[in-house]
C-alpha positions in Angstrom: 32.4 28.3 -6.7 32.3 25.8 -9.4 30.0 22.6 -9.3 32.9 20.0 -8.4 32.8 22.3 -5.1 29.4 22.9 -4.7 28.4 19.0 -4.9 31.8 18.4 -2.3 30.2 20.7 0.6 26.6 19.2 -0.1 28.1 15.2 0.4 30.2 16.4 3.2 27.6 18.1 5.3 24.8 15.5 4.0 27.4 12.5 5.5 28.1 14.9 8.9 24.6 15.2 9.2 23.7 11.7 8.6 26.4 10.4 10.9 25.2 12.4 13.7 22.0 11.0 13.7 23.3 8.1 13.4 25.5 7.4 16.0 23.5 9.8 18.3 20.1 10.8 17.6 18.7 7.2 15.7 15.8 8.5 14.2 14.7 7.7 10.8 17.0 9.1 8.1 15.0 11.7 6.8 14.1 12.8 9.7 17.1 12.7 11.7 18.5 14.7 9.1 16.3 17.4 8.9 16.4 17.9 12.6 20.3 18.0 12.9 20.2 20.8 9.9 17.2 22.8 11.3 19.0 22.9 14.8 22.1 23.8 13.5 20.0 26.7 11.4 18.4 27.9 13.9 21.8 28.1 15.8 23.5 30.1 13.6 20.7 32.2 13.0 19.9 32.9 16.9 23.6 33.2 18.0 24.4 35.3 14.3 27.7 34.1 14.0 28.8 36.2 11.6 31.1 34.2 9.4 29.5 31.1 9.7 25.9 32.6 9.1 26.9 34.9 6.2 29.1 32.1 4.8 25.9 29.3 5.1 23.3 31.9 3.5 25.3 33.2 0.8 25.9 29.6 -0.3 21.9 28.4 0.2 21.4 31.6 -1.9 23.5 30.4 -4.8 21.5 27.3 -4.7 18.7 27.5 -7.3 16.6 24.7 -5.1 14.0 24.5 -7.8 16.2 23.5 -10.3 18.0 20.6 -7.8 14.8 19.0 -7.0 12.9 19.8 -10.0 15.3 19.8 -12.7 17.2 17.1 -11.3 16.8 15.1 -8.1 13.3 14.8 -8.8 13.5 12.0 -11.7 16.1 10.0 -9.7 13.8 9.9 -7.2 10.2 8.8 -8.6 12.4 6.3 -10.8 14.1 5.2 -7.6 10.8 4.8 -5.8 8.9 3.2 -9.0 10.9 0.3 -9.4 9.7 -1.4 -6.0 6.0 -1.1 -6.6 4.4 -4.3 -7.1 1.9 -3.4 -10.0 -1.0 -6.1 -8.8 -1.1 -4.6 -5.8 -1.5 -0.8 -7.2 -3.9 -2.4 -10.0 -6.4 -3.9 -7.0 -6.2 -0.3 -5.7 -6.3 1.4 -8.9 -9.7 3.5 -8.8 -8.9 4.4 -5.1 -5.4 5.7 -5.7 -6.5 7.0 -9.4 -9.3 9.2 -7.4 -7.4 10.2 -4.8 -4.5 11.3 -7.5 -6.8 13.2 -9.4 -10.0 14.6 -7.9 -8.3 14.3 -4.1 -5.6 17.1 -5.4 -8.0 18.9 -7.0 -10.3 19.2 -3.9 -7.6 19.9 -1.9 -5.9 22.3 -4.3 -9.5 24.6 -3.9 -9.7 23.8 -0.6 -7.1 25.1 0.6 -6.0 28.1 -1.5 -10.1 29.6 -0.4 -9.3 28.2 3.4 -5.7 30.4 3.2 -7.4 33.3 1.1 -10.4 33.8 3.6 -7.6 33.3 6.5 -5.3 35.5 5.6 -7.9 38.4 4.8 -9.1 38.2 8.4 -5.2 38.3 9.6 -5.0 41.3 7.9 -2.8 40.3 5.0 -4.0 40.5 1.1 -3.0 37.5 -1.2 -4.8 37.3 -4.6 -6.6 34.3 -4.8 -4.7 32.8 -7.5 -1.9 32.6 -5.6 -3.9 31.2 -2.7 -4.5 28.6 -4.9 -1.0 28.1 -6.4 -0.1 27.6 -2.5 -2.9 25.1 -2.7 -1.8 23.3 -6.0 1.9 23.3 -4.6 1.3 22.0 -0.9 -1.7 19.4 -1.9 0.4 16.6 -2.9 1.5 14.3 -0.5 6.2 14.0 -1.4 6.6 10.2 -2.4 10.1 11.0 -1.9 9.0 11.7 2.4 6.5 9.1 2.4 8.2 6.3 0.7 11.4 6.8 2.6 9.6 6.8 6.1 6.7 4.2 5.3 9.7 1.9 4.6 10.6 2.2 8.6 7.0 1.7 9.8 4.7 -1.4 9.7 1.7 -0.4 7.7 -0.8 -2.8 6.4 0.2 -3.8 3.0 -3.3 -2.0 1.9 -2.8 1.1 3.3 0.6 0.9 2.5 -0.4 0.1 -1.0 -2.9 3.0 -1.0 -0.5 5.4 0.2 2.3 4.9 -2.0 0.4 4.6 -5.3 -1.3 7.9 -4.5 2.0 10.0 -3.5 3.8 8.9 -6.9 0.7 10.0 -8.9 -0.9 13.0 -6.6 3.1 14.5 -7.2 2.5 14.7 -11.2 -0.7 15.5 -11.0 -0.1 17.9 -8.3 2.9 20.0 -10.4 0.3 19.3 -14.1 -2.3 21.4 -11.8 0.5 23.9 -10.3 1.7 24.6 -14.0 -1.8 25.1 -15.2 -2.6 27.8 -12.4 0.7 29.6 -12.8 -0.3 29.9 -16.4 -3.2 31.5 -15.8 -2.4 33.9 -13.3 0.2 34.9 -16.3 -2.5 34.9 -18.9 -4.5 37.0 -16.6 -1.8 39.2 -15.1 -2.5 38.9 -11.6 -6.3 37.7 -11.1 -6.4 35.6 -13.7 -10.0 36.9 -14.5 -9.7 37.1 -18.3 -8.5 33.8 -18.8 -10.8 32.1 -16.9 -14.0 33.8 -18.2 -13.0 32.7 -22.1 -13.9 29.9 -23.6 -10.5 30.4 -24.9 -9.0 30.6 -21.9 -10.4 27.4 -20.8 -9.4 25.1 -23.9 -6.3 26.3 -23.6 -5.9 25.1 -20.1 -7.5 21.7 -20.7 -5.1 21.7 -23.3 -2.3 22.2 -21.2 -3.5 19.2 -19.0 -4.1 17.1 -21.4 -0.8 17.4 -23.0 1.3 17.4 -19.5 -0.8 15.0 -17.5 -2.2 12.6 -20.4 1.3 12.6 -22.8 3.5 11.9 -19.8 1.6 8.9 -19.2 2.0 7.8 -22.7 5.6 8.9 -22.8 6.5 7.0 -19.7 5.3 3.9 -21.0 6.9 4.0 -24.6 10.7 5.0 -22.8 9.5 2.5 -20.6 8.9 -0.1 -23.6 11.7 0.7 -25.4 14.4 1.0 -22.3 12.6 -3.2 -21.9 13.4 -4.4 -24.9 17.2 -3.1 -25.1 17.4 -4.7 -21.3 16.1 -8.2 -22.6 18.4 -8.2 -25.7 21.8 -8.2 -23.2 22.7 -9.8 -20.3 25.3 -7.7 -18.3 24.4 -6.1 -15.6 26.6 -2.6 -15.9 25.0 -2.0 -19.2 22.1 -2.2 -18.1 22.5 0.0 -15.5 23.5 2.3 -17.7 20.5 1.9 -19.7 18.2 2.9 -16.8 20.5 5.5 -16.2 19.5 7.1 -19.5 16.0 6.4 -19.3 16.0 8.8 -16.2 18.0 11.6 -17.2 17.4 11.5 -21.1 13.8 10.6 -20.7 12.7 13.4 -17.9 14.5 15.7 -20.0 12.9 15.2 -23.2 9.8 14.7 -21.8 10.4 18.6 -20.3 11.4 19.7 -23.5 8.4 18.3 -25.2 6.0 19.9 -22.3 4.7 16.8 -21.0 4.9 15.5 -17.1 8.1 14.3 -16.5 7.0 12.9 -12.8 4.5 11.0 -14.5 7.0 10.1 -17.1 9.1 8.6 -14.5 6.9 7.0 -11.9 5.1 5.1 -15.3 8.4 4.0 -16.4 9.7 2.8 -13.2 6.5 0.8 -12.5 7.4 -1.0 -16.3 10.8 -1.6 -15.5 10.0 -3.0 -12.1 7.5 -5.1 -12.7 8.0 -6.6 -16.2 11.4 -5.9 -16.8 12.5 -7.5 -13.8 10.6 -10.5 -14.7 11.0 -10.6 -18.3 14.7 -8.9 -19.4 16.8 -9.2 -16.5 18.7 -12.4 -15.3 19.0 -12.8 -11.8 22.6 -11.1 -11.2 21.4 -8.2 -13.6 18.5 -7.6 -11.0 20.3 -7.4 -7.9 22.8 -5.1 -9.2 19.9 -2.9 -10.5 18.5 -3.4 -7.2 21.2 -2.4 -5.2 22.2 0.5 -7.7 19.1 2.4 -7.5 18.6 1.7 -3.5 21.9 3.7 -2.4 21.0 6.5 -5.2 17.6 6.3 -3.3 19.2 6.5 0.0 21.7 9.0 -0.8 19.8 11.6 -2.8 17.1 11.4 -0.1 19.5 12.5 3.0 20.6 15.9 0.6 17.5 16.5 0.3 16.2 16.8 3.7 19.6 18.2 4.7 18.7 20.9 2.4 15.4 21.3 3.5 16.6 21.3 7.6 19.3 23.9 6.1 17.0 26.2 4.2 15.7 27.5 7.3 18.5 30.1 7.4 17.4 31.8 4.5 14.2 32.1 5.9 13.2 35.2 7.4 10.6 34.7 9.9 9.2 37.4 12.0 6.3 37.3 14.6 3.5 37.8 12.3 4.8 35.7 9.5 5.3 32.9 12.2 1.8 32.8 13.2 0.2 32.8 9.7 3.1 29.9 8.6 2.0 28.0 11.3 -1.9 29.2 11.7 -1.4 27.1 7.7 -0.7 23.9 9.2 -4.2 23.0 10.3 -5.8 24.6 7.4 -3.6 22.2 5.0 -4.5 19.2 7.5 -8.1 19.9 7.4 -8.0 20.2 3.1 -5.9 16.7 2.9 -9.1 15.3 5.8 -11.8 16.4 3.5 -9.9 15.6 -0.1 -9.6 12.2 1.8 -12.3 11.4 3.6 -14.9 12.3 0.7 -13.7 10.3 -1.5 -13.4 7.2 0.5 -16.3 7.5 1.7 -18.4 7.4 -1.0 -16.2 4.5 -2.6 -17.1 2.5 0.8 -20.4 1.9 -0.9 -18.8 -0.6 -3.0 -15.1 -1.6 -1.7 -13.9 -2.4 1.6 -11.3 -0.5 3.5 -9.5 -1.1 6.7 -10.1 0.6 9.8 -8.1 3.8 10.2 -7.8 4.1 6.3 -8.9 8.0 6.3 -6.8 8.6 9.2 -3.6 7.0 7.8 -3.9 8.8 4.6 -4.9 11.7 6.1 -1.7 11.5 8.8 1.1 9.7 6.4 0.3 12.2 3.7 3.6 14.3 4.2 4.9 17.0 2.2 8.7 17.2 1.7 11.1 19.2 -1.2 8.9 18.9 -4.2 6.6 21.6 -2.6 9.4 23.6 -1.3 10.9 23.8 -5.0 7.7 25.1 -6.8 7.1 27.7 -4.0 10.7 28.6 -4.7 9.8 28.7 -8.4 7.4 31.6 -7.9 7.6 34.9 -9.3 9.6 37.3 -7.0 8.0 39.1 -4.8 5.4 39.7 -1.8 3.5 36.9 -2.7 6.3 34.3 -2.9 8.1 35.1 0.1 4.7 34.8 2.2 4.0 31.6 0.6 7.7 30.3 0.9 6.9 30.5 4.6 3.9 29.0 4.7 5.1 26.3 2.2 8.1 25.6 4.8 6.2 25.6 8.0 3.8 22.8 6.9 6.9 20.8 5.3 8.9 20.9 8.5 6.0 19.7 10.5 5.0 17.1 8.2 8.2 15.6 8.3 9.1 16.5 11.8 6.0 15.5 13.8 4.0 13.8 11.1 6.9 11.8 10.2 7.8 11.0 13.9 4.1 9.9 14.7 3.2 8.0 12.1 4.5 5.0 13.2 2.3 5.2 16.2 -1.3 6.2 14.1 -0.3 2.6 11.9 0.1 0.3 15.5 -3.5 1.4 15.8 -4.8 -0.3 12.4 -5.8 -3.7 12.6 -3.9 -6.0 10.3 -6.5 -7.9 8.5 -6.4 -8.1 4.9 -8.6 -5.5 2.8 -10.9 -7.3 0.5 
């Protein structure tokens, strides 16, 4: 099957699926979505029909779902998402959503790799604790690609909202910077990872490492950025420079992979320049709504594959009984390491700023998980340890966009809608 084919069945399913919901089901795209693929999963893997079933696995299969998100979707996405920030809002914010980016991940990442490690040992079930923690590096970070694309159909106080979205488009780089770092050490330790971490070698290495993925894609995402601004301002017309921003995403994330530094962070730094100051400064006013409209449908579109792939992926799989319970005994273990990651944090920084009501709860409940944790599960050395944390990676995913996702809107009618200071 070449790719022409590939992407054909992906759109056609992706506009079935979107249809359905619709015309029938009305919920929220992604969600909607997700729900018409999982039931349709689930179908064909209850009822086994065996052409349909054999046909729909072998072709997830052939999909390298790492490589679509991460190597691809991904950059579409936090570029996509970038460009409607408004960068004085996220700069009043910035030490909430900078500490929630950095230490809240962090927290969470320990959190809830010991909270899975200690859990699973009393189930029964043996899972180093490096790879407790990769699970906890992976699943930490709320998806910007979930919650921007749901928070966009629920009212949310613009400082929550504000809060929220600044976080997921960080958290996400950060998230993958700490992912990398831990998979590289349970490599450099071969399996516990004890010999890494007891050097001092071991340990400049791996600041290092974040340094140079976290810190340089920063830097790199504002000079593309820069330079992507002052080619827009020397032209006006508008399907050049749509093209421009084209390039910044694809060539940009790519070079910024090949030269080991954070493309996420790449792209969500670059997306907030081109947003904010190039839509002020280097755009006319035609150029901007084309750009607008542009990168909305890519937005919208690349969003429903995703969850369509997500609802799909179910098929391949394989739940039994026990693996079932631990997947979903991880869903309040996850929950409770976003509450504490959170509510830490915020709390102490209520000694000198003001949040709304319901802040910590909001974050806590709007902080879904979508593909980006799916792909680096699915990026995983083969083997026990992946397939167990696949399912556990999937379980929390689902809910977070199935019930989380669904709820939300009612945790936000709660909040008050005064203006934080």
């Amino acid at each position: 099957m070449n790719v022409f084919e590939i992407l054909a069945i992906i759109l056609t399913i992706t506009a079935i699926f979107a249809y359905i919901n619709e015309r029938f089901i009305k919920l929220p795209t992604p969600i909607g979505v997700t729900l018409v693929g999982l039931i349709i999963s689930l179908g064909l893997v209850i009822f086994k029909n065996e052409f349909l079933g054999l046909w729909a696995e072998g072709f997830l299969a052939s999909l390298n779902f790492n490589e679509i998100v991460m190597g691809g979707m991904l950059s579409f996405l936090l570029f996509a998402g970038s460009l409607t920030v408004n960068l004085d809002n996220i700069n009043k914010q910035k030490w909430p959503i900078l500490t929630l980016a950095t230490l809240g991940v962090l927290m969470s990442t320990f959190i809830v790799g010991t909270l899975t490690f200690y859990s699973l040992k009393l189930a029964g079930i043996h899972l180093p604790y490096l790879y407790a923690l990769l699970f906890g590096a992976l699943i930490s970070p709320t998806d910007p690609i979930a919650v921007l694309s749901i928070l966009r159909k629920v009212g949310v106080p613009k400082g929550i909202e504000t809060l929220i979205t600044g976080e997921s488009l960080f958290n996400d780089g950060v998230g993958v910077v700490v992912f990398s770092v831990i998979l590289s050490l349970l490599g450099a330790g071969h399996g516990s990872g004890q010999e890494a971490a007891s050097s001092s070698g071991g340990a400049m290495a791996i600041a290092t490492l974040f340094a140079q993925e976290a810190i340089g894609g920063i830097f790199f995402g504002m000079a593309i950025g820069l330079i992507a601004y002052y080619l827009l301002k020397s032209i006006d017309e508008y399907s050049v420079e749509i093209l421009i921003t084209l390039a910044l995403v694809t060539g940009g994330y790519a070079l910024a992979i090949h030269w080991h530094t954070s493309g996420p962070l790449a792209m969500v730094v670059a997306g907030i320049f081109i947003g904010n100051q190039g839509r002020l400064f280097a755009m006319s006013e035609r150029t901007r709504e084309h750009i607008d409209t542009f990168w909305e449908v890519i937005d919208e579109i690349l969003n429903m594959i995703l969850f369509v792939l997500i609802g799909l992926e179910v098929i391949i799989v394989h739940f039994d009984a026990k693996s079932l319970f631990i997947s979903i005994l991880a869903i309040p273990l996850v929950l409770l390491g976003r509450f504490i990651s959170v509510s830490l944090p915020i709390s102490l920084m209520r000694l000198r700023k003001t949040f709304l009501p319901y802040t910590i709860r909001m974050m806590v409940w709007g902080g879904l998980r979508g593909g980006i944790s799916i792909a680096l599960a699915l990026s995983l050395p083969a083997g026990e340890e992946r397939d167990l944390i696949i399912k556990l990676t999937y379980a929390v995913v689902v809910f977070s966009i199935m019930i989380q996702g669904l709820t939300i809107g009612k945790v936000a009618a709660k909040i008050p809608t005064e203006r934080i200071e």
